[in-house]
C-alpha positions in Angstrom: -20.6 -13.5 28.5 -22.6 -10.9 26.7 -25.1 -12.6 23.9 -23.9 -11.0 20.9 -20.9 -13.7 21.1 -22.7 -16.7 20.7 -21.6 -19.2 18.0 -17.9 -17.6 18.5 -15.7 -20.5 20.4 -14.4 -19.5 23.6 -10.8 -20.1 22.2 -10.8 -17.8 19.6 -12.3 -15.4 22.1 -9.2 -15.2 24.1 -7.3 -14.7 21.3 -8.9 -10.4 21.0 -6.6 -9.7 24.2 -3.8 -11.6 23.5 -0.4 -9.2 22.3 -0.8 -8.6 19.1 2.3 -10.7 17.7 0.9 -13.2 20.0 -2.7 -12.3 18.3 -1.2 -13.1 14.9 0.9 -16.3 15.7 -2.2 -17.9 17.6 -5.1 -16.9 14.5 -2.6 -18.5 12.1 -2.1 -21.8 14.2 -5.9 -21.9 14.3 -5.9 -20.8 10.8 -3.9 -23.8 9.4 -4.8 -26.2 11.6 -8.6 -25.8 10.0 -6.7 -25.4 6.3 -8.6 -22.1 6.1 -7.8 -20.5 2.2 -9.0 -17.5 0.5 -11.3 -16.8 -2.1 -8.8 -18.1 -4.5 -7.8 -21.6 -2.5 -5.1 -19.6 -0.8 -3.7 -21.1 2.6 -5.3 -18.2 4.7 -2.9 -16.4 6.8 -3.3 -12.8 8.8 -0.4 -10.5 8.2 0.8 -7.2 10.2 -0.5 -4.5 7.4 2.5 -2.1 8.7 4.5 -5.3 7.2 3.0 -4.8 3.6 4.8 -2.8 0.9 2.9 0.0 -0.7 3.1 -2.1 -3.9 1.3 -5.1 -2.5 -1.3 -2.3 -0.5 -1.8 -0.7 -3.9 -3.5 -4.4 -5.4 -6.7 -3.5 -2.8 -7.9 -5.1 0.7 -10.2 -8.0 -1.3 -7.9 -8.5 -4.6 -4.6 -9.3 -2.1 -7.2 -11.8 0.2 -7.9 -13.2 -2.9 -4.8 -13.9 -4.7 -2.3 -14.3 -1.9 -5.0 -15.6 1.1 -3.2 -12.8 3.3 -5.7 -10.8 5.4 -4.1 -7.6 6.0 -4.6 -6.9 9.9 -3.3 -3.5 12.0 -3.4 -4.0 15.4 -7.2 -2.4 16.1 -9.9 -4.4 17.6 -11.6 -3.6 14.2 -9.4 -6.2 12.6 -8.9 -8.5 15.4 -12.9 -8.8 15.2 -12.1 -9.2 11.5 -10.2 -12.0 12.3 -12.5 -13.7 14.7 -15.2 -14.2 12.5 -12.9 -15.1 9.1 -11.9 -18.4 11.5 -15.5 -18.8 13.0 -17.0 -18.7 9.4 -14.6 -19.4 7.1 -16.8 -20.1 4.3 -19.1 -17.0 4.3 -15.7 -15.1 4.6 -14.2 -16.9 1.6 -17.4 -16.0 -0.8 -17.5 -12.4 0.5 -14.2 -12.4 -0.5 -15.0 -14.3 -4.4 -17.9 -11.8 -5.1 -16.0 -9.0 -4.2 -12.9 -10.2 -6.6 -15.4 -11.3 -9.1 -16.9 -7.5 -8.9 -13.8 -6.1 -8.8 -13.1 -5.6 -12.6 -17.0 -5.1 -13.5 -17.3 -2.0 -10.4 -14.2 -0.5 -11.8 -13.2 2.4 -10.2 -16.2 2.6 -8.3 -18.1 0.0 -6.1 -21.2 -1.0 -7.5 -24.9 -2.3 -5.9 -23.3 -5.7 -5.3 -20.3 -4.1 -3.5 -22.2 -2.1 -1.1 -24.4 -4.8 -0.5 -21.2 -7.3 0.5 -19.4 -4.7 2.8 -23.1 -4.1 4.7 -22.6 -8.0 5.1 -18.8 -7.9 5.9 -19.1 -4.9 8.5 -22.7 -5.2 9.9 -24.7 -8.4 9.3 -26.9 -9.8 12.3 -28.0 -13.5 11.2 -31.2 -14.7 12.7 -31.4 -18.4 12.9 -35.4 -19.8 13.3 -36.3 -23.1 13.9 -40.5 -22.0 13.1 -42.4 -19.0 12.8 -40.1 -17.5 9.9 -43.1 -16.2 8.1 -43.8 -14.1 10.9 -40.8 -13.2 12.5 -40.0 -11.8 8.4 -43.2 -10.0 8.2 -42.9 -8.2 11.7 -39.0 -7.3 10.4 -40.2 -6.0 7.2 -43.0 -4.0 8.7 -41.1 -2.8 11.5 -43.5 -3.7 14.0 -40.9 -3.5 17.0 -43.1 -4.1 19.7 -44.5 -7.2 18.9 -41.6 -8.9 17.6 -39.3 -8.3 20.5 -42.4 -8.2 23.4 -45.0 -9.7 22.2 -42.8 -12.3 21.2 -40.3 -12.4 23.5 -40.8 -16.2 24.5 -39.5 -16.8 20.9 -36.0 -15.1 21.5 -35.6 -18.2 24.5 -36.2 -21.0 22.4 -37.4 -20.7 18.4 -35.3 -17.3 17.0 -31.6 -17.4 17.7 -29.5 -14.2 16.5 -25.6 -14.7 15.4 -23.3 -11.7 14.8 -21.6 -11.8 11.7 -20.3 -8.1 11.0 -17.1 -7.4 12.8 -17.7 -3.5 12.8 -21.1 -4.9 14.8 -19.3 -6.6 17.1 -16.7 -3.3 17.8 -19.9 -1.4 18.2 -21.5 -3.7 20.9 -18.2 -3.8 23.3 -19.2 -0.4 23.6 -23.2 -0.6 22.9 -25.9 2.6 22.7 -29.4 2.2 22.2 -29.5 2.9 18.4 -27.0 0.3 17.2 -29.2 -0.9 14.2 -27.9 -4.3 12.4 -28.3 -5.5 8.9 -30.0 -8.9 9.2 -30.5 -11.8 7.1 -33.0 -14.8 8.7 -32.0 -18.9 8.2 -33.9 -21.8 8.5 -32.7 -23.9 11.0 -34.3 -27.7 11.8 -32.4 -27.3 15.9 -31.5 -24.9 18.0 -28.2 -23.8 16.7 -24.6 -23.4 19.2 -21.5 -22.6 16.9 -20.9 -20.4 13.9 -19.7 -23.4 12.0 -23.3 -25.1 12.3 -24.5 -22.1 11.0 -21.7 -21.4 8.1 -22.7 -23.0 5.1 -26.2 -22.0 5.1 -24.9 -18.5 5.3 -22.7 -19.0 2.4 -25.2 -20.5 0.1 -27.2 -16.9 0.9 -24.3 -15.4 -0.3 -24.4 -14.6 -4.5 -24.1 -12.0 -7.2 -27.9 -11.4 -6.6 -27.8 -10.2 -3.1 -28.8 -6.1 -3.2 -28.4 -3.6 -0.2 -32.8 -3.7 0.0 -32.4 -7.6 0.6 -31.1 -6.8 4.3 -33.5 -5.9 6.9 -33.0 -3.6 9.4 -33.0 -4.5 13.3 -32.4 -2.8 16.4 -30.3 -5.1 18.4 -30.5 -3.2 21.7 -34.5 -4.3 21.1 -33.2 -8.2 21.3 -34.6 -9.5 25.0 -31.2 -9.9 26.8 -29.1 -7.7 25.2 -29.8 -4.4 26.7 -30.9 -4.1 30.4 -33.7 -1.5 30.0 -35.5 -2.9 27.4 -37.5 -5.5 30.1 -39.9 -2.3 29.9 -42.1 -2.1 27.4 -41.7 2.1 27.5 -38.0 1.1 26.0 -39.8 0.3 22.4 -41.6 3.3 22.2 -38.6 5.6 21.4 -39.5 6.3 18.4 -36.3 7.9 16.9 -34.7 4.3 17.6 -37.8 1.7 16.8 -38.7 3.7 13.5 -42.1 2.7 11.8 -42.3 2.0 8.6 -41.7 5.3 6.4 -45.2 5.5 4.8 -46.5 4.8 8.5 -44.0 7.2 9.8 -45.5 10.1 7.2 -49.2 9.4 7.9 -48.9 9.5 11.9 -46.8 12.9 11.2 -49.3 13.9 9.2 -52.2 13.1 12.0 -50.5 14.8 14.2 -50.0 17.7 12.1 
């Protein structure tokens, strides 16, 4: 099994390639049998969006969660993946889904800082659980010193820093992957190594608030992550440039050297 499913259980990974009525019947089962609700304490159910009337379309994806606990769902591995991780973590799903409703009427007709911020989350969060070393691992993330945090430190990928995929249009990427998928990541503190998405759940959600801003997500290069890509046990495979950026204001004065 490729890394980038860890935390998912091996259940509700069978469920991508069943039919799709099959799809829908089995995510509810699981769905109610966990008494899964919306934003809104709706009993959270996936629907067939071709079943929807354009009245109930016209309400908006995150409004309709919200007030009927329906998840609109065509039959694309987009949603399926959509799916996967709304019964995996339930509760980071749910408070997605309240600060988007909450934002709703303050964004208007447009979307808003907070907005952007929670679809980043929704579509493309990478969440990096670490049992020690957070200081560092955060520093090398924010300085974008690629070659020490994933070779230099590549013993702490086997045993203290534990990546989780969260964003489902991630995960759609990475069944196909290319060197320059870059994630959105957010790090937790973890006191043990960490095996399932519901262990990990809660301590997402509580990350989750009206606060949370686009710059608050740091950006990672997931085909850098030792195991997930099989030419990166080379350390010539961090030195692409156009895919393990420096920082910008170390990107303009090497540029500038050169020039």
């Amino acid at each position: 099994m490729q890394p980038w499913w860890s935390g998912f259980a091996p259940e509700l990974l069978a469920l991508l390639n069943e039919p799709f009525k099959s799809f829908l019947e089995k995510a509810n089962e699981s769905a109610k049998a966990h008494n899964l609700t919306s934003a809104r304490e709706q009993a959270l159910k996936f629907v067939a969006q071709d079943a929807l009337s354009t009245k109930q379309l016209a309400v908006g994806y995150e409004a309709f969660i919200a007030q009927t606990g329906a998840v609109p769902t065509r039959d694309l591995r987009h949603d399926r993946l959509n799916a996967l991780v709304w019964l995996s973590a339930t509760r980071s799903k749910q408070r997605l889904n309240a600060l988007h409703d909450r934002a709703l009427p303050e964004a208007g007709d447009g979307r808003g800082a907070l907005r952007d911020a929670l679809t980043l989350v929704d579509e493309n969060l990478i969440v990096i659980a670490y049992q020690a070393q957070g200081t560092a691992l955060k520093n090398l993330l924010v300085n974008h010193n690629w070659q020490s945090l994933f070779w230099d430190c590549r013993d702490a990928w086997q045993s203290i820093w534990q990546p989780f995929v969260f964003g489902h249009a991630l995960l759609e990427k990475l069944e196909t992957p290319f060197k320059a998928i870059t994630a959105h990541c957010l790090l937790l503190a973890v006191d043990k190594p960490i095996s399932s998405w519901r262990e990990i759940d809660g301590m997402l959600c509580n990350t989750l608030d009206s606060e949370l801003r686009s710059r608050h997500l740091l950006p990672l290069p997931v085909m850098g992550l030792p195991g997930w890509c099989p030419d990166n046990t080379s350390l010539e495979f961090y030195k692409d440039t156009r895919v393990f950026r420096p920082k910008r204001r170390q990107r303009a004065e090497d540029e500038a050297q050169e020039g």
